[in-house]
C-alpha positions as CSV (number, residue, x, y, z in Angstrom):
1,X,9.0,-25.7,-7.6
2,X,6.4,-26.6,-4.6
3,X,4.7,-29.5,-5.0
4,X,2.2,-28.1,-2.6
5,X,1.9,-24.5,-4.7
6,X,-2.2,-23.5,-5.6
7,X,-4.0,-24.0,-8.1
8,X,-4.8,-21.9,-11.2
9,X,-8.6,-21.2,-11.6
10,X,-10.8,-21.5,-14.6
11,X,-11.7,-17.7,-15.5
12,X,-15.4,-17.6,-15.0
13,X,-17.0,-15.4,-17.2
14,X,-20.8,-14.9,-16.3
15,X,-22.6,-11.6,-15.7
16,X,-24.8,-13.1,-13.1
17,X,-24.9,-11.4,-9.7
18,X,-24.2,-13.9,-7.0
19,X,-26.5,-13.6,-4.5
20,X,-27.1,-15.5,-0.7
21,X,-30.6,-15.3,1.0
22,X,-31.0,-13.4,4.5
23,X,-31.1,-16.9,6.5
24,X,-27.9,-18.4,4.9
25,X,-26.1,-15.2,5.5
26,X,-27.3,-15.0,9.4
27,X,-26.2,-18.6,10.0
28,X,-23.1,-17.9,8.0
29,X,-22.1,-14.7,10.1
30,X,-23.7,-16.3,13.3
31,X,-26.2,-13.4,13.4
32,X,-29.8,-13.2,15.2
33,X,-32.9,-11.9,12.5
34,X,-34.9,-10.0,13.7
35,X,-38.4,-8.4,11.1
36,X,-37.4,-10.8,9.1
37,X,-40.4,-13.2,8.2
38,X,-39.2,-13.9,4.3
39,X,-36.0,-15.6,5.2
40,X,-35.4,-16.5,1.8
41,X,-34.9,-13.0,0.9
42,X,-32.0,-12.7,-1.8
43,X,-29.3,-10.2,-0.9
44,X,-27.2,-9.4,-3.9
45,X,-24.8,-6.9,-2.5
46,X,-23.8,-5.2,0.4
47,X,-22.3,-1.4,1.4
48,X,-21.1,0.4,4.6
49,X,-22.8,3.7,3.1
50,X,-25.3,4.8,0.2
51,X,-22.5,5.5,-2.3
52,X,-21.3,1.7,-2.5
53,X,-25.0,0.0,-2.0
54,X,-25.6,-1.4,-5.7
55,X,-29.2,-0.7,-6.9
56,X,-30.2,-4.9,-6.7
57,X,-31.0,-5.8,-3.5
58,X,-28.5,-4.4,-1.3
59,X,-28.0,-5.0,2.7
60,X,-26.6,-2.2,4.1
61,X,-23.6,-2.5,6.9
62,X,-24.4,0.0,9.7
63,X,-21.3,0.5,11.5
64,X,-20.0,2.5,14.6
65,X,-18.2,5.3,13.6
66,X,-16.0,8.2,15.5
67,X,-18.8,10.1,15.6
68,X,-21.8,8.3,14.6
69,X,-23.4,5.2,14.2
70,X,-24.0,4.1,10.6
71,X,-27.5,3.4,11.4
72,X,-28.0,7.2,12.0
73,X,-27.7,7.3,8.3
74,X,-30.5,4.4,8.4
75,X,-32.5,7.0,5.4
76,X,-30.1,7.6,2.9
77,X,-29.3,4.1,3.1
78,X,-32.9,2.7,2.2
79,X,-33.6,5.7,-0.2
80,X,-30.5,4.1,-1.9
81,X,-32.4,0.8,-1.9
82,X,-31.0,-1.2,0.9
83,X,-34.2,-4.2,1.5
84,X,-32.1,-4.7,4.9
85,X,-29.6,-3.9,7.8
86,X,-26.8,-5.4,9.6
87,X,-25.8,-4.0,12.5
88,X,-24.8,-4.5,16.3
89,X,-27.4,-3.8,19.2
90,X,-26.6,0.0,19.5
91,X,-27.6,0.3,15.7
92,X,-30.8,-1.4,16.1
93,X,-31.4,1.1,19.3
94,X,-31.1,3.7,16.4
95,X,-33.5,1.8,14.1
96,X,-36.2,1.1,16.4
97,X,-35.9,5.3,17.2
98,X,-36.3,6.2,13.5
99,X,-38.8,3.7,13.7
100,X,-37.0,1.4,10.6
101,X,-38.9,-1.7,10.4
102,X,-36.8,-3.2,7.5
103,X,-35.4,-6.8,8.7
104,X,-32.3,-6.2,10.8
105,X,-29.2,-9.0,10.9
106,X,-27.7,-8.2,14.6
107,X,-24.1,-9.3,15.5
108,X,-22.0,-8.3,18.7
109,X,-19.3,-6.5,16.4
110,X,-20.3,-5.7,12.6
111,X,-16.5,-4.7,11.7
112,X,-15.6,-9.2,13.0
113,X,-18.2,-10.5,10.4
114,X,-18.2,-7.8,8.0
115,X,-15.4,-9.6,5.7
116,X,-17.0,-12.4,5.9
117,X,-20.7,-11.4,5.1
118,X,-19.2,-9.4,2.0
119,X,-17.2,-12.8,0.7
120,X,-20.7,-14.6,1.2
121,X,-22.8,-12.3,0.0
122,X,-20.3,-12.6,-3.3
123,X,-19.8,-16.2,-3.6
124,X,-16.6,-16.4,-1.9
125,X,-14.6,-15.0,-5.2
126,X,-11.1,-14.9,-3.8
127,X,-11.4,-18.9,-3.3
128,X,-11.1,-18.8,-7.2
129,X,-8.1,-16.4,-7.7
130,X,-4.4,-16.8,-6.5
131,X,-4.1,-14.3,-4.5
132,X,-1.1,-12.6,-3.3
133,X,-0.9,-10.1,0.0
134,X,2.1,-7.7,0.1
135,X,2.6,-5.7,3.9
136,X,5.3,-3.8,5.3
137,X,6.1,-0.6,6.3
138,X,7.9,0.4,2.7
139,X,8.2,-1.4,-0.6
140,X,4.1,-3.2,-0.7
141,X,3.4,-0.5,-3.9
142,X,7.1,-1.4,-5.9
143,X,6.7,-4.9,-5.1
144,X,2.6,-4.9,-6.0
145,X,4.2,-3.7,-9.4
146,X,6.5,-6.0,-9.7
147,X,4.8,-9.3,-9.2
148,X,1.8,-8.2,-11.5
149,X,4.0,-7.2,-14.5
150,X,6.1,-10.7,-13.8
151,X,2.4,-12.2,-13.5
152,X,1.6,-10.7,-16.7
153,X,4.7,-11.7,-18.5
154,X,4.5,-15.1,-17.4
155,X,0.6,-15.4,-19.0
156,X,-1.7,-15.0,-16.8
157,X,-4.0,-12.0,-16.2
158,X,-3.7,-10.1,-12.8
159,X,-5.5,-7.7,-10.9
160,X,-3.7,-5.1,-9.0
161,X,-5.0,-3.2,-5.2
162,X,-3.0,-1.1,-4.0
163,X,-2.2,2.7,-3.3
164,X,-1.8,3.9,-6.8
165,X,-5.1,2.7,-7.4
166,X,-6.6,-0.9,-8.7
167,X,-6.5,-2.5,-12.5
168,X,-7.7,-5.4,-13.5
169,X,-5.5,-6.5,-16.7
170,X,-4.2,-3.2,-16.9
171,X,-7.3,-1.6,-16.7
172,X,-7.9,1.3,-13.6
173,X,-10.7,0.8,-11.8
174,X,-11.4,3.5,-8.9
175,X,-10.6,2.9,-5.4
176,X,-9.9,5.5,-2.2
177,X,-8.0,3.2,0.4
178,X,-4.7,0.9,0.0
179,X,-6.7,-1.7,1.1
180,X,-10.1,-1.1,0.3
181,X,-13.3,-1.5,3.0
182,X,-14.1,-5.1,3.0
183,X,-17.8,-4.9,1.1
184,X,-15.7,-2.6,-1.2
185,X,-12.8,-5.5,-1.8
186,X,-15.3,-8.6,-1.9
187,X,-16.9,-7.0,-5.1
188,X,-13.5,-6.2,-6.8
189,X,-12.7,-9.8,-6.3
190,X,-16.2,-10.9,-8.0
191,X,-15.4,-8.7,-10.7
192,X,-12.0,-10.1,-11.2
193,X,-13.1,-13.3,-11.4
194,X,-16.3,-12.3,-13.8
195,X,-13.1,-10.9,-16.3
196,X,-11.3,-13.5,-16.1
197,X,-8.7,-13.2,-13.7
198,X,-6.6,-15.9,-12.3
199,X,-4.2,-13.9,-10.0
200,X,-4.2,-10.9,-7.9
201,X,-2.0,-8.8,-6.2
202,X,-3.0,-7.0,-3.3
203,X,-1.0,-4.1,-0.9
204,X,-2.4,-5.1,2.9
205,X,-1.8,-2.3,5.0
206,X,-1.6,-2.9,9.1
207,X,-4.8,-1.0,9.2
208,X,-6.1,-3.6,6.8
209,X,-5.2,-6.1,9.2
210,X,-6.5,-4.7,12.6
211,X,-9.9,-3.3,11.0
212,X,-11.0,-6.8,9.8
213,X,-10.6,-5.3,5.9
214,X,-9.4,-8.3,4.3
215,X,-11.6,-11.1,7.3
216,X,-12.9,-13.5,4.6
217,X,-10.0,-13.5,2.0
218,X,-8.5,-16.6,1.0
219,X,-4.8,-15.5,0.6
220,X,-2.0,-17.6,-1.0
221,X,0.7,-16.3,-0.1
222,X,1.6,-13.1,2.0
223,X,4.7,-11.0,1.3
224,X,6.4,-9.6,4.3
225,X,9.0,-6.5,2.8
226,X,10.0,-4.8,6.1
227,X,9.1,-3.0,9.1
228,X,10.2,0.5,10.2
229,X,8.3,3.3,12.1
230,X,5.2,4.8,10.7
231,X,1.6,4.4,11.7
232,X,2.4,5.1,15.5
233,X,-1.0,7.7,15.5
234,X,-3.0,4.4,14.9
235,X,-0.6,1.5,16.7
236,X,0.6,3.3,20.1
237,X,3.8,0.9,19.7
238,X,6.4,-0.7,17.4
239,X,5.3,-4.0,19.0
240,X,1.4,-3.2,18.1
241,X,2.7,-2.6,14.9
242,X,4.2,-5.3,14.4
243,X,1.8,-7.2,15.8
244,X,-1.0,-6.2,13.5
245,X,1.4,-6.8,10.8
246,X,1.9,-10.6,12.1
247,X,-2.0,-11.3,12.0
248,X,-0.9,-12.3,8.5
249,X,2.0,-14.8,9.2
250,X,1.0,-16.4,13.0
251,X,0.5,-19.7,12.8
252,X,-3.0,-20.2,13.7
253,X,-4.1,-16.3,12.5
254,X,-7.6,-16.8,10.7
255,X,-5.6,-14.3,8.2
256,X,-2.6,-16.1,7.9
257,X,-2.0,-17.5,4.5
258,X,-1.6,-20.8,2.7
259,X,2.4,-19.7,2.0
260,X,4.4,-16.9,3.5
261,X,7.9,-15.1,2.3
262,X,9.3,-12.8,4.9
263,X,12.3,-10.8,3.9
264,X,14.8,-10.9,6.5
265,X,17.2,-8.2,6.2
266,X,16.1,-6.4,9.1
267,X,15.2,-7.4,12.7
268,X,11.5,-7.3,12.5
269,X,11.7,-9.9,9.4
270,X,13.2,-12.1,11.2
271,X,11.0,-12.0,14.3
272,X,8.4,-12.5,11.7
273,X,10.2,-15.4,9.9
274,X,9.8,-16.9,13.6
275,X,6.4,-16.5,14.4
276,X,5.5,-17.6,10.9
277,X,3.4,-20.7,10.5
278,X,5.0,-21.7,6.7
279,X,7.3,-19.5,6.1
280,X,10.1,-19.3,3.6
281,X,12.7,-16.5,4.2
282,X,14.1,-13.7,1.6
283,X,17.7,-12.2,1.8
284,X,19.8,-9.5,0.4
285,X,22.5,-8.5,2.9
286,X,24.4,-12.3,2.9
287,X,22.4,-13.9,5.3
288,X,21.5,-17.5,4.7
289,X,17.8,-17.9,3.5
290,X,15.8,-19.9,1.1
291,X,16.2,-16.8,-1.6
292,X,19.2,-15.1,-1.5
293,X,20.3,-11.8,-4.2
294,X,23.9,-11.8,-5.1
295,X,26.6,-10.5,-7.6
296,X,24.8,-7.0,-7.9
297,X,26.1,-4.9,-10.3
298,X,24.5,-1.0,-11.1
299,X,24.8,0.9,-14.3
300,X,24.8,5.1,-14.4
301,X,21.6,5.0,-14.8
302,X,20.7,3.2,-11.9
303,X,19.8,0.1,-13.8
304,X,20.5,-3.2,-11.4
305,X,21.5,-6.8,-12.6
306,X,21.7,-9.5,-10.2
307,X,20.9,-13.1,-9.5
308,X,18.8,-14.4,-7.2
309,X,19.2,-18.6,-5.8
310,X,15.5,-20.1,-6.2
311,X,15.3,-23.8,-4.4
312,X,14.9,-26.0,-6.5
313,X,15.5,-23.8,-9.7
314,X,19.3,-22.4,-9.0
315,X,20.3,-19.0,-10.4
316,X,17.7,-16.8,-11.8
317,X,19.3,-13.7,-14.0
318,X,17.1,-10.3,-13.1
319,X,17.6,-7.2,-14.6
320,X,16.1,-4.0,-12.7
321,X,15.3,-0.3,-14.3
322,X,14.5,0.8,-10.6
323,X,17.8,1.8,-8.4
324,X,18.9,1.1,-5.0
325,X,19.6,-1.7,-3.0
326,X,16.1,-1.7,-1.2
327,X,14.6,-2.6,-4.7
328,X,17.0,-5.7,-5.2
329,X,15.0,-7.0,-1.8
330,X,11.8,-6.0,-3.6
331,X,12.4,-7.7,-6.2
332,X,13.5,-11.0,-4.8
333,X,10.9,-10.9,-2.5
334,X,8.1,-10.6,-5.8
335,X,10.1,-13.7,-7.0
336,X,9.9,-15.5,-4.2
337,X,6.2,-14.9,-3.3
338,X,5.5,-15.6,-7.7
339,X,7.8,-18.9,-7.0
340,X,5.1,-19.5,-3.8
341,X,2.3,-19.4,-6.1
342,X,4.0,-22.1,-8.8
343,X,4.9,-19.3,-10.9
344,X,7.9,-20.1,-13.5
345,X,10.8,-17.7,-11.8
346,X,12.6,-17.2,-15.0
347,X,9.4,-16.2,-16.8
348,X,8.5,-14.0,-14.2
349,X,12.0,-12.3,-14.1
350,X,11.5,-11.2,-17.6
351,X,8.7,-9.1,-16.6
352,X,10.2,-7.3,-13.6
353,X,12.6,-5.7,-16.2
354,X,10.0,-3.6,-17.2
355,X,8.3,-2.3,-14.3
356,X,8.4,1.7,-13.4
357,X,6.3,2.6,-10.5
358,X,4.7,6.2,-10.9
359,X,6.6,8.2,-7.8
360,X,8.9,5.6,-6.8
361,X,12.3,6.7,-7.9
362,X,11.2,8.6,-10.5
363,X,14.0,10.4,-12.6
364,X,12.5,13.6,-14.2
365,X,14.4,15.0,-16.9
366,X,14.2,18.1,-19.4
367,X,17.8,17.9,-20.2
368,X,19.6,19.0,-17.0
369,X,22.7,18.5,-16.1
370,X,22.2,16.6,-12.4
371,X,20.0,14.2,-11.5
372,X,16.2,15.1,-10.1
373,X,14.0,12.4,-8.1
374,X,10.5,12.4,-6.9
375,X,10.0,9.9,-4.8
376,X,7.0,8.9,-1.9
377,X,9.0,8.5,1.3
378,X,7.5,9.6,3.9
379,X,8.7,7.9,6.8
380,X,12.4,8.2,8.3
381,X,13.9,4.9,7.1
382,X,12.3,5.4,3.4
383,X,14.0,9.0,3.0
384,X,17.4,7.5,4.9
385,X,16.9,4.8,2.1
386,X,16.2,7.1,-0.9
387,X,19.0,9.9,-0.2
388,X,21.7,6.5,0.5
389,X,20.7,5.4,-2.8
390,X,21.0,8.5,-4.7
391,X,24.4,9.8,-3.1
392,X,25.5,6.3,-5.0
393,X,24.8,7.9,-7.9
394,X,26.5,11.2,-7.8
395,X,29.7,12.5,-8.0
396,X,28.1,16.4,-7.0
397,X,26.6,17.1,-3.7
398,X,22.8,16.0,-2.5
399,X,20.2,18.2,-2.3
400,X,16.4,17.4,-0.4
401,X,13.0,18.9,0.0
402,X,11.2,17.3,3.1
403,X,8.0,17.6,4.6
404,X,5.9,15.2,7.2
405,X,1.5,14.7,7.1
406,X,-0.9,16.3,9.4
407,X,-3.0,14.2,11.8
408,X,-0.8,11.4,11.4
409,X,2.2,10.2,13.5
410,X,3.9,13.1,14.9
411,X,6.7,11.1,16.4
412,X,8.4,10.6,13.2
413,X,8.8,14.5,12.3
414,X,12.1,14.9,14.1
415,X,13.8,11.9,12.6
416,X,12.7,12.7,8.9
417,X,14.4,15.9,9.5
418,X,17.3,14.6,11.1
419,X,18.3,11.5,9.0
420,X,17.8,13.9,5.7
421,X,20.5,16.2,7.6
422,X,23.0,13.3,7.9
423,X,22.5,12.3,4.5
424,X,22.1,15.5,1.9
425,X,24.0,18.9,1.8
426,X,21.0,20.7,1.7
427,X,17.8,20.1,3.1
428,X,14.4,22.4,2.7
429,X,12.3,21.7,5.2
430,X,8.1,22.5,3.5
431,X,4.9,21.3,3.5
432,X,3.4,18.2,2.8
433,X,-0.4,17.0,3.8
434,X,-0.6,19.5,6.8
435,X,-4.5,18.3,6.8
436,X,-6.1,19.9,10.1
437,X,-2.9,20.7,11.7
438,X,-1.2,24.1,11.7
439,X,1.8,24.1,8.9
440,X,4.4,25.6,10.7
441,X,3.8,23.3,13.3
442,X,5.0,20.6,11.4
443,X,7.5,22.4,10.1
444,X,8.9,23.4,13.2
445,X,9.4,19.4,14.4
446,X,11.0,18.3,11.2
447,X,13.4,21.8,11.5
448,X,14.2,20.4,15.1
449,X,15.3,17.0,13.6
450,X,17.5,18.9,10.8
451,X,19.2,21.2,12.9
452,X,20.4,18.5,15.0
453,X,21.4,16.3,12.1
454,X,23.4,19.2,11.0
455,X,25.0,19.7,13.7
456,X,26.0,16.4,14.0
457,X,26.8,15.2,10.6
458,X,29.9,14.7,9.4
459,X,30.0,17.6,6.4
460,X,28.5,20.9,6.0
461,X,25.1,21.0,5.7
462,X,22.7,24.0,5.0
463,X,19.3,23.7,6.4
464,X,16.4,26.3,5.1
465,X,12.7,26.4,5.7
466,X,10.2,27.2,3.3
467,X,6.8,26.7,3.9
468,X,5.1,26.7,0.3
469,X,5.8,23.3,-1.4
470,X,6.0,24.7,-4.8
471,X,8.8,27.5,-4.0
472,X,10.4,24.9,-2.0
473,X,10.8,22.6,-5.0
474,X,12.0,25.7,-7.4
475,X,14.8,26.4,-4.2
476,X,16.0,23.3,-4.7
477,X,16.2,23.1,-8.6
478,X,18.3,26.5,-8.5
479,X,20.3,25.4,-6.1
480,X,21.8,22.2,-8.2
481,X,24.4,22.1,-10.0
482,X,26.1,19.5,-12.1
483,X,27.2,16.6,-11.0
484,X,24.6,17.1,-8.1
485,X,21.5,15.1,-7.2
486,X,18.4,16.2,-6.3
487,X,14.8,14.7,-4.6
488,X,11.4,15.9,-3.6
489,X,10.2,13.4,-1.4
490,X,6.8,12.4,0.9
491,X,4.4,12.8,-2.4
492,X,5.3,10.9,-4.9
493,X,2.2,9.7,-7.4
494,X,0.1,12.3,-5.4
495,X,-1.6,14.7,-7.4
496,X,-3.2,16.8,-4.2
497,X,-1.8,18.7,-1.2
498,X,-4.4,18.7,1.7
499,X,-4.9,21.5,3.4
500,X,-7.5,23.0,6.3
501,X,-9.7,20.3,5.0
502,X,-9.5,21.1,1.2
503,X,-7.5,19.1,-1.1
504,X,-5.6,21.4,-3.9
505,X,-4.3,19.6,-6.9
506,X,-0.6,19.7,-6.8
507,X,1.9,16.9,-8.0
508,X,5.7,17.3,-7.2
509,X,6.7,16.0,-10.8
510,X,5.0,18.5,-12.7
511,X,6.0,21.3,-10.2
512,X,9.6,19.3,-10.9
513,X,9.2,19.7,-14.6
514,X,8.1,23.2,-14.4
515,X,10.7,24.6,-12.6
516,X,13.7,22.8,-14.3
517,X,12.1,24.2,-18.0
518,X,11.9,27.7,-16.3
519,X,15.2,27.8,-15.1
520,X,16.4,26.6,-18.4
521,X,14.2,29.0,-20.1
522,X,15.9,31.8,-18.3
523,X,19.7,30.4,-19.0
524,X,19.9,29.6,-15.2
525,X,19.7,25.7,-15.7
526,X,23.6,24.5,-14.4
């Protein structure tokens, strides 16, 4: 174990709201007052709009937006109680208009300081928690899981951010973003620390990074799992992506953290591993590296045993419920980041055993004769990854229903549809999130990208397009037989399908369930 590994904090358990007066907060943030004669005013929370300003003395965070300014909103923000604003020079423009003479905090750039005036205006609380950042393209939700049930079983009680939504010790609190907004995050680390708890576990996502979400968060360690393309509508680049992504690990990065564990099985980890300030490196394909997974062995059901070489600690013995070889580097990577953060590995093993992550891999069965997966890819090397693991399991044929968002990275359409072709022997191309877009737009990108795997691959494979999700899903199910395999994939845990701007509940495992009993129901289950 590290000798240099963090501490453990006292649980601090009172109910007082921390709170930081104007002046401190402008000399923190290196901000100019302005209507401000009562420096010593005491703000006690702070909100980028009127539905996250707490009702004690609130300072509201008036942003630029891709539409507005957040000062335009300068009204519902006081009528919410806000006793102040902090905003750039174009705000305060705004104010002086709507003729606001609250006391005004000006900055250059609100979005820089905003992490950092939400950790003030909290009392620093991720300073007293050991706190754990998980980023990559796939794998941050499965490994989030992991390291909090190991965290758990090992004693100590966690808190969990991330895209399935937050807990503290087991408990869900309510959350929109993967990584929340940073006045949003400050106060779910206070709260943490007012219940008690001593770790958390957090997914970072690149946009986390580049927007300044998590500025002001003392991080641990940080948990690299793998790059691959995705989030090319917000990064115009691979390189920008993986730039935004190194923010966390670059020696000298005002995000990077105390410790660093980069899993190296692909290219971009190890580019990572080398522009790392501390890192130690993570390995499941027989490269050398300071944690290395070996003598893998998988059950029917999917179930994984293997042993994973901790310095200093030898062989560690994990047992996995969650299939596929990507979730052997998951899971040595959560070791190795719980090792990081002077965590007992063997301890910690224990608890990974029992982790099942709602959408990940998710079997659903109502007595069927071939296997049926949900599972959330939704980017090209995710659903390659998914449909490898699953033919694995088979002895039948494999069978896929595919989709790709609206409004979001159009560029990886094509090669969803494509590397399901190579992969599965039959492939329905639907809807997922079409959002603003036209459906059959999307569609007709991903049906390019299956066509040509098709036509390429090395077996006959039938390509179909079916625009409603739901039919889509019940295609599949008829279509299996036994033996075969079978996965919905892009949604996973979702429970809504956006469309036009209205989000309709809809969740592939209970349109999975439905259809299986219905076909079974009608003596058409295989």
């Amino acid at each position: 174990m590290c000798a240099d590994t963090p501490h453990h904090p006292t649980p601090v358990h009172t109910e007082e709201a921390m709170a930081i007066t104007l002046g401190e907060l402008a000399r923190t943030i290196g901000g100019e007052l302005f209507n401000a004669p009562d420096q010593d005013l005491e703000i006690h929370n702070i909100g980028l709009d009127s539905s996250t300003l707490a009702k004690k003395a609130p300072i509201f965070a008036a942003v630029p937006g891709s539409r507005k300014h957040g000062a335009e909103f300068a009204d519902t923000d006081r009528a919410a109680g806000a006793l102040a604003v902090l905003t750039d020079r174009d705000g305060a423009t705004i104010l002086d208009r709507k003729g606001d003479t609250r006391p005004r905090l000006i900055v250059d750039d609100v979005r820089e300081v905003l992490g950092v005036a939400s950790s003030s205006v909290y009392g620093d609380p991720s300073r007293d928690l050991v706190l754990i950042g998980v980023t990559g393209t796939s794998g941050k939700t499965t490994t989030s899981y992991l390291l909090e049930r190991g965290l758990m079983e090992a004693g100590y009680k966690v808190g969990l951010i991330g895209t399935t939504g937050t807990r503290i010790d087991g408990e869900p609190v309510p959350t929109k973003l993967t990584t929340p907004e940073a006045p949003t995050l400050q106060k779910l680390f206070y709260r943490m620390r007012q219940h008690g708890v001593t770790h958390v576990v957090m997914e970072v996502s690149s946009h986390a990074l580049s927007l300044g979400r998590v500025s002001g968060s003392h991080f641990n360690v940080a948990a690299f799992t793998n790059l691959s393309q995705d989030h090319l509508d917000f990064h115009d680049t691979m390189e920008e992506y993986f730039d935004a992504k190194a923010l966390f690990f670059r020696a000298g990065s005002p995000l990077a953290a105390d410790h660093q564990v980069v899993c190296i099985d692909d290219e971009w980890g190890t580019r990572m591993a080398e522009v790392a300030g501390n890192a130690q490196t993570v390995a499941t394909t027989g490269k050398r590296a300071d944690f290395t997974a070996g003598l893998v062995t998988v059950k029917e059901t999917g179930e994984q045993s293997f042993t994973v070489t901790v310095p200093d600690h030898g062989e560690v013995p994990v047992t996995l419920a969650l299939p596929g070889a990507f979730n052997v580097a998951n899971a040595t990577l959560a070791l190795a980041a719980a090792v990081r953060a002077g965590v007992d590995p063997v301890a910690f093993a224990r608890g990974m055993a029992q982790v099942a992550v709602p959408g990940r891999m998710e079997r659903i069965d109502e007595g069927q004769d071939f296997l049926a997966v949900v599972d959330y890819a939704h980017k090209p090397a995710a659903v390659a990854a998914v449909l490898d693991t699953l033919r694995t399991q088979i002895d039948g044929r494999l069978g896929v229903v595919i989709g790709a968002g609206g409004d979001r990275d159009a560029t990886k359409r094509a090669p969803m549809g494509e590397l399901s072709a190579r992969r599965a022997d039959l492939v329905i191309v639907t809807d997922d999130n079409p959002r603003s877009e036209v459906p059959a737009t999307i569609r007709a990108a991903v049906m390019e990208g299956a066509r040509r795997g098709a036509a390429e691959a090395d077996h006959e494979v039938e390509v179909r397009e079916i625009g409603d999700r739901a039919e889509a899903i019940r295609a599949l199910i008829e279509w299996a037989g036994p033996g075969d395999g079978i996965v919905v994939a892009g949604k996973g845990h979702e429970v809504g399908q956006l469309i036009a701007g209205v989000t309709h509940h809809f969740d592939d495992r209970e349109q999975v369930r439905e259809a299986l009993r219905h076909t079974q129901s009608d003596g058409e289950g295989k």
